[in-house]
N, C-alpha and C positions, 0 to 999 in steps of 0.2 A: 570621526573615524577615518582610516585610511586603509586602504588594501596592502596585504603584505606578502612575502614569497609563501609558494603553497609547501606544505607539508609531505615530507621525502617518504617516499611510500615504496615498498618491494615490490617489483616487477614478477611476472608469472605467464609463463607460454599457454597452458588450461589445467581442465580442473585435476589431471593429473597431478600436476606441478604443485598448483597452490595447495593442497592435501598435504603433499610430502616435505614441501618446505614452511607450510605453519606449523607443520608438527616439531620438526627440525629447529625449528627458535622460540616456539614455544612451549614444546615439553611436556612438562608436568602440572604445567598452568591448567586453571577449570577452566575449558572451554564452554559448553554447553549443559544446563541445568534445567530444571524443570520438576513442577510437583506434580505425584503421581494421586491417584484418586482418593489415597489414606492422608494428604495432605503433607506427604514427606518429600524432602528436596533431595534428588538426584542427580549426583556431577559428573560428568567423563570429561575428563584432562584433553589435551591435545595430543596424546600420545596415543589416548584411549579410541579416541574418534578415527585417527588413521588404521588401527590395528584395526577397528570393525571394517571402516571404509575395503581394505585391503583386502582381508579374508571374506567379505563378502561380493567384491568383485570376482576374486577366485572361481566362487563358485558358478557365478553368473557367470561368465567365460567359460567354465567347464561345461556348461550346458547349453553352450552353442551362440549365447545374444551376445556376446560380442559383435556392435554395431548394431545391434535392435533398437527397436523401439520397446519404450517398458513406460507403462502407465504408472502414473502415483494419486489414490487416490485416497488422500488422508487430511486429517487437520493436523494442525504442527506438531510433532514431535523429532526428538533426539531418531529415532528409527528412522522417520521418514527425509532424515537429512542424508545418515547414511545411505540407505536406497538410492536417492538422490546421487549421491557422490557417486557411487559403488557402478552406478549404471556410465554415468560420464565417463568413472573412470578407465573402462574400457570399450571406450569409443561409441557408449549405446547414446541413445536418444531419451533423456526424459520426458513422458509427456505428463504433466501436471494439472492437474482437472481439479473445480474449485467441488470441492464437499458439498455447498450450498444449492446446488443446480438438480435438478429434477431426474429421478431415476433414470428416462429416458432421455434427455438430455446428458447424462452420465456414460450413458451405454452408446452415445451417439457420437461422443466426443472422443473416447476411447477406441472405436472401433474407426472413423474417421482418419485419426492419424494412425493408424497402422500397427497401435500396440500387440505385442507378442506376449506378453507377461503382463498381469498389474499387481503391483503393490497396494493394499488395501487395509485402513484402519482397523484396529478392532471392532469400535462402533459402527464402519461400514462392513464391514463382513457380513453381518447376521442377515441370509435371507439372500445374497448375493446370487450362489449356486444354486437355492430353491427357485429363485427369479429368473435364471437366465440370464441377470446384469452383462453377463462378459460375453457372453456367447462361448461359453466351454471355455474360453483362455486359462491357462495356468495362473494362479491363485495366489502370493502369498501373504501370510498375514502379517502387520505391523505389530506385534505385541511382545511385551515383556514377560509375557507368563508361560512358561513351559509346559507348565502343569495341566493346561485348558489348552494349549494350540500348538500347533507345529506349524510352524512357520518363520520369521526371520531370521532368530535365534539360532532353529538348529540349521539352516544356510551358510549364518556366520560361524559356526560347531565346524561344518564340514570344510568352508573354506581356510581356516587355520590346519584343519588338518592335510589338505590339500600345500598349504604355503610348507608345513614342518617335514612335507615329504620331498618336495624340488624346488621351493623358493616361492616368488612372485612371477607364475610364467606370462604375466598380461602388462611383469610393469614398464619393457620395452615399446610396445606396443604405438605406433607411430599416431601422433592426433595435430592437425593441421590446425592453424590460427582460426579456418573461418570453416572448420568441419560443425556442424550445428552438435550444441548440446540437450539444447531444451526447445519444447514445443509448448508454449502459453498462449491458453485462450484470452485476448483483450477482453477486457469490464463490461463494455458496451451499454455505456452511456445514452450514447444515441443510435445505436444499431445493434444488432444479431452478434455477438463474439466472432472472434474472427484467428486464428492460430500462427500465431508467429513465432518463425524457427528464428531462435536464437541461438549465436554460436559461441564458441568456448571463449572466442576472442572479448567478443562484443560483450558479454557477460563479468568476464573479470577485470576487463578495462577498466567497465562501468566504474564499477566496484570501489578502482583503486581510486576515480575521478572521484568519489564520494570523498574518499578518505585524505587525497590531496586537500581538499578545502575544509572540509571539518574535523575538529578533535574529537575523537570522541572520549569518553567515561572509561574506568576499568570495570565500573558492574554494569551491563546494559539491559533494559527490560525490553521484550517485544511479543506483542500481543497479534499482531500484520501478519494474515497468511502468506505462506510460501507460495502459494500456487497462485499469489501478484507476485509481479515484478520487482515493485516496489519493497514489500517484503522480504524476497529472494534475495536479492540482491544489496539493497542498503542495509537492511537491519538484520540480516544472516553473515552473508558472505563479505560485507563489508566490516562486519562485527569483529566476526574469526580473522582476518587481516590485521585488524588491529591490533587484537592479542586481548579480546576483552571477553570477561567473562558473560555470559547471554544469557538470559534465564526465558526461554519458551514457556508462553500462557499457549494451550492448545484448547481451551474451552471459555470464550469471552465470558463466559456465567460468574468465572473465579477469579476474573482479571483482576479486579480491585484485590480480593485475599491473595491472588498470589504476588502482587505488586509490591504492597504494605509487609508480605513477609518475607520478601527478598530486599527490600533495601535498597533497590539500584543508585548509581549517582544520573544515570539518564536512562531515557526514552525513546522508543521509536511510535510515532503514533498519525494515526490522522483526525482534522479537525473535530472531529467528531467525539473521540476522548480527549482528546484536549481538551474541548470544551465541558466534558461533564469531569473530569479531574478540575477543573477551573470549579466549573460548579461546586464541587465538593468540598475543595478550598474556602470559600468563599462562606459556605450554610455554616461551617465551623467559627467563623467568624461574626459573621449576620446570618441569625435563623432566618430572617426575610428571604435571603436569598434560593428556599427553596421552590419559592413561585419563579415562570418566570420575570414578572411582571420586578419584583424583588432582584433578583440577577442581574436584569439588565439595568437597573440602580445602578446595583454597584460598580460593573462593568463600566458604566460612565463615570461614575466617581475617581474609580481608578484611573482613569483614560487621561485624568488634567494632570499637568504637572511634568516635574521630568520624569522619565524612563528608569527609575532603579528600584534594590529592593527597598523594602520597608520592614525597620526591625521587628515590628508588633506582627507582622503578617508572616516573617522570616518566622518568627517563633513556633507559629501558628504551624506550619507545614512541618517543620522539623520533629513535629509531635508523632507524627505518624509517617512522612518520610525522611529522615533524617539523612542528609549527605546528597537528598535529591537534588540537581540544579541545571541539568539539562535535557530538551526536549528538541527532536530534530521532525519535523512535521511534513506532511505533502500527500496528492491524493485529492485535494481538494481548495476551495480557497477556503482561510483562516481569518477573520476577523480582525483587526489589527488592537480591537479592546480587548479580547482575550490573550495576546499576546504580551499587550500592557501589563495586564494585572497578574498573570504567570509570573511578570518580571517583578510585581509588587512583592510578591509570594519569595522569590530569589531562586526563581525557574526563567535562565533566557532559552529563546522556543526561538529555531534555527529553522524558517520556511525553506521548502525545496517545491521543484514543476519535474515532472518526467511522465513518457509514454510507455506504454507495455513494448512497442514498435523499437524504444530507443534502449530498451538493457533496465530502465526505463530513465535514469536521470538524465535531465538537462542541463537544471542551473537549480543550484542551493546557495544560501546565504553563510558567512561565516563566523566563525564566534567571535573576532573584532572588529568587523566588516559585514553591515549587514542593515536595510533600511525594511521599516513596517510596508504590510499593502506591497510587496514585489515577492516574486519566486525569486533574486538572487542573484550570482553572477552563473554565467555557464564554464562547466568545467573544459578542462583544457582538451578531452577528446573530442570537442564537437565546436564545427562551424555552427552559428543561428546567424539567419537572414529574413528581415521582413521584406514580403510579398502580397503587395494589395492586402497588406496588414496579415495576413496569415503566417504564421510562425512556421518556418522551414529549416530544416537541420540533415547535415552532412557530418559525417565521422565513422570511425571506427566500431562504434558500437550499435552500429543500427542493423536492425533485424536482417537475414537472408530472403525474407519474404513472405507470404501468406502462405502454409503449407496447402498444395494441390487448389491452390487459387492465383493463376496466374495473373487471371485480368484483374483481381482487386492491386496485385502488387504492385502491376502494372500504373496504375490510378494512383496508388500513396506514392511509389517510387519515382522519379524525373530527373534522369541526368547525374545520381548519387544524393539525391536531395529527396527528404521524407517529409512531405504534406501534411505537418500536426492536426490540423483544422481547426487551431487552436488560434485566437486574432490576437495581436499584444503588440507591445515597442519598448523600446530600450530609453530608459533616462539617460541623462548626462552623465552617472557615474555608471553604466555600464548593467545597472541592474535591470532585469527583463521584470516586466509587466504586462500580467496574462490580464485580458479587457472580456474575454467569452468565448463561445463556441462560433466556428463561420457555419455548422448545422442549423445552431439554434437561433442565428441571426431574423427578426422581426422586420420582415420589408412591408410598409406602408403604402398606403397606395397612393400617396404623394411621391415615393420614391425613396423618403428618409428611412434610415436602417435604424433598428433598438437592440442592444444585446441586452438580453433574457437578465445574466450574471450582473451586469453593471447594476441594474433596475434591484435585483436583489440584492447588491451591497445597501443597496438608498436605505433598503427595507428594515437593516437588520436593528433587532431590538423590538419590534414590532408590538404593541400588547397583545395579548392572549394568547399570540403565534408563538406554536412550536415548530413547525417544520413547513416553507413557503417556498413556492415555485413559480415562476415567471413565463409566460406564455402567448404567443399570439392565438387572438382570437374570433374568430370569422363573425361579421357582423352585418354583412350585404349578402346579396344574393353572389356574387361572383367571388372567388377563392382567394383572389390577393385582396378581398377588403377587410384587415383585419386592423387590430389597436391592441395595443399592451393591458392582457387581465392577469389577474394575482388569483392562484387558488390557497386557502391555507389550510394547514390540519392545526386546530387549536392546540393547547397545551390543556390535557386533561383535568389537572391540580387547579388551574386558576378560569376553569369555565364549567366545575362540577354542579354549578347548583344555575348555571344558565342557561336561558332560552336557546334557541340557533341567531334569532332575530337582535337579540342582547347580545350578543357575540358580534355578529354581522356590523349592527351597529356600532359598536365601539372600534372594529377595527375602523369602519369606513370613514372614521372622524380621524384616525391617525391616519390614514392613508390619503385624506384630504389634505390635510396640512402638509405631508410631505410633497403632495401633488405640486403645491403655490411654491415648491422652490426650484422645481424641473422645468424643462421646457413644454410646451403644448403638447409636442407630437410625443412626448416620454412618458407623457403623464397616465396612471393605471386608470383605465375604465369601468372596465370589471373587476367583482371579486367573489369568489367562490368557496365554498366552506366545505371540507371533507371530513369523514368521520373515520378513516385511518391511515395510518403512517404511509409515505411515499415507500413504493417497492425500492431499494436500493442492489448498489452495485458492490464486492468485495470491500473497494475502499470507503463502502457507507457514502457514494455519491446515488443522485437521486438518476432511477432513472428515465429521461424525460420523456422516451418515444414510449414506456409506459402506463402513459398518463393520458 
């Protein structure tokens, strides 16, 4: 393989702009789709999406938030995109709160950044106003039904009629390169969430860095909330750039049915569906593969040989996604046997690395350029610099700062340079390789360092493990005496009719054998058995402070 010129992509000053000129080229195309809860597929063109966008910035402008801050707090949908747009587009501040987070952690986050307004799902509405959630804030709902709610619909009602009586009064309206557009709570992996203002620049730069390096599909599937980065911005706004049709899953319950019934030719996903789409794949071919003990079989099976499809497998997928064949992954690390055997299937799976802090991408791989086990190369808005191995990065699209958190910004920021915390190095051809966290870093009290991630790639395949975490683990009286222990949550299916001690056991004989190929100081001491799934973070990474 060889790296080749990147892919010419439209420029755009913010999210005014890109609104008016995706509409402007692409029309009448189906922008974004989505099935509604009778199971029916719903499309608005790119003509469709500005006309909402527009007329419901109107109104918002008529009522004074021009420049506000305006909460959103929904799971994906077509609605919550316009909001989205509608508030940008006249100079407001979205602030985007994940669904997932605790009533009060809701009311905390909202009220925190300074929202005026929130926009609010239908499914969060019920019980909002009886709660208190907003503290009185004005209200309004995300829903398609008239009939039951007033709420965005007739907004967008008023603001058409507002545009049919003197035009677009807000679409002059002057918006600076690094005026902030959005306020995102980080994942918080290893910490508390943390709110970083993103600006209009930093955001669609991102965007287009996405689309200079990869091609994407003309149907796209995305199941990745909005209220990540990652979501927002690569499999949203990166999407609509492209000119491709998107079809929004806003209920993971349906991902599979709404997947298999849209057809997409790609994906946006993280390891996590990847890997049970892989799974899936695979039980259709060998029933074994529904244990994992059977999966991870096959996985190695797949894994020899060279890297392409395979006609009997190609068959296999085309039965239920027919025309499927790309998958652009990140959020997490990815396996490089699952990647494999995607490609067995005639799915190549395009790894990408990015921070909530950076718009979020850094570095993705490309569809003819592109090696297993790396996030990729970095796209052309960003310097990356190793630093006592920690991964540092400078550009254009990196956050304005922690909102009303000076000293944290202080601490990530240095000189225009953003403190990933993230440890890696660059091969010979240019592609970064992410090696763990510098949080989660294992100091021994010999002095030798263990990353937590690396010890869990040794891991993976594991018998009985479904889901394993890597840990240091205090073993003396004094607080640096700790050694690398393994906790795991079994796989329910393949340890139903087993002891704890049968279980225990069988892992500790694969976990021995792997031990005699590490070094002393890497090798697992402990190991610990739990009885349910690690708490995770939006993009389904684990999260470890936890634990």
């Amino acid at each position: 393989m060889k790296n080749y010129p990147l892919y010419e992509v439209d420029d755009f000053n913010n999210f005014r702009d890109f609104v008016e000129k995706i509409s402007k080229k692409y029309e009448d195309f189906p922008a974004l789709s989505g099935y509604n809860s009778k199971g029916e597929l719903l499309t608005r063109s790119y003509n469709e999406l500005a006309a909402d966008v527009y007329a419901l910035a109107e109104e918002l402008g008529e009522r004074g938030y021009e420049g506000k801050h305006i909460a959103i707090v929904s799971q994906n949908s077509y609605l919550m995109v316009v909001a989205l747009f509608a508030t940008t587009y006249i100079g407001g501040v979205s602030v985007i709160i994940d669904t997932e987070n605790t009533p009060e952690s809701i009311k905390s986050m909202v009220k925190f950044a300074d929202s005026e307004l929130v926009f609010v799902s239908e499914t969060m509405s019920e019980g909002t106003v009886e709660n208190g959630l907003f503290d009185g804030k004005p209200i309004v709902v995300l829903s398609e039904d008239k009939t039951t709610h007033e709420g965005i619909l007739d907004e967008i009602d008023k603001g058409n009629g507002l545009i049919s009586k003197r035009g677009r009064k807000f679409e002059k309206l002057e918006i600076k390169p690094r005026q902030p557009a959005l306020i995102l709570y980080t994942s918080g992996t290893t910490s508390t969430s943390k709110p970083a203002v993103l600006s209009h620049e930093a955001i669609i730069s991102n965007a287009r860095g996405s689309m200079q390096n990869v091609s994407l599909k003309k149907r796209m599937f995305t199941s990745l909330p909005f209220y990540h980065s990652y979501g927002l911005t690569c499999s949203l706004i990166n999407n609509l750039m492209s000119g491709t049709n998107t079809c929004i899953n806003g209920d993971i319950r349906y991902m599979i049915r709404d997947l298999m019934a849209f057809k997409p030719n790609g994906i946006m996903v993280v390891p996590l569906i990847a890997e049970a789409l892989c799974q899936k794949l695979a039980v259709m071919s060998d029933s074994s593969c529904g244990t994992s003990r059977g999966f991870n079989a096959f996985i190695k099976k797949c894994s020899y040989g060279v890297e392409k499809p395979k006609d009997s497998l190609v068959a296999i997928k085309e039965k239920i996604l027919p025309g499927f064949e790309l998958m652009v992954c990140g959020g997490a690390y990815l396996s490089p046997g699952i990647a494999k055997t995607l490609r067995k299937f005639g799915i190549l799976i395009l790894e990408g690395y990015g921070v909530t802090e950076c718009s979020p991408l850094i570095s993705v791989s490309r569809n003819e350029f592109f090696k297993r086990g790396t996030a990729g190369l970095i796209i052309p808005q960003y310097e990356v610099r190793i630093e006592d191995e920690e991964i540092l990065v400078r550009g254009k699209c990196l956050m304005n700062g922690y909102y009303k958190h000076d000293e944290l910004t202080a601490e990530a920021l240095s000189g225009g340079w953003f403190k990933t915390g993230d440890l890696g190095y660059f091969d010979n051809d240019g592609f970064l390789i992410i090696n763990g966290r510098k949080k989660n870093i294992i100091v021994l009290k010999s002095g030798k360092k263990v990353s937590p991630e690396d010890l869990e790639n040794d891991l993976i395949g594991l018998p009985l493990a479904k889901e394993i975490m890597v840990y240091g683990s205090a073993i003396g009286n004094s607080a640096d005496d700790v050694v690398p222990a393994l906790m795991v949550y079994p796989d329910p299916k393949d340890t139903e009719n087993m002891t704890v001690n049968e279980i225990l056991n069988e892992i500790q004989t694969a976990v021995d054998a792997i031990n005699e190929t590490l070094p002393t100081f890497k090798q697992i001491r402990i190991i610990n058995i739990r009885d349910k799934e690690f708490e995770k973070t939006a993009k389904k990474s684990i999260k470890r402070f936890k634990v």
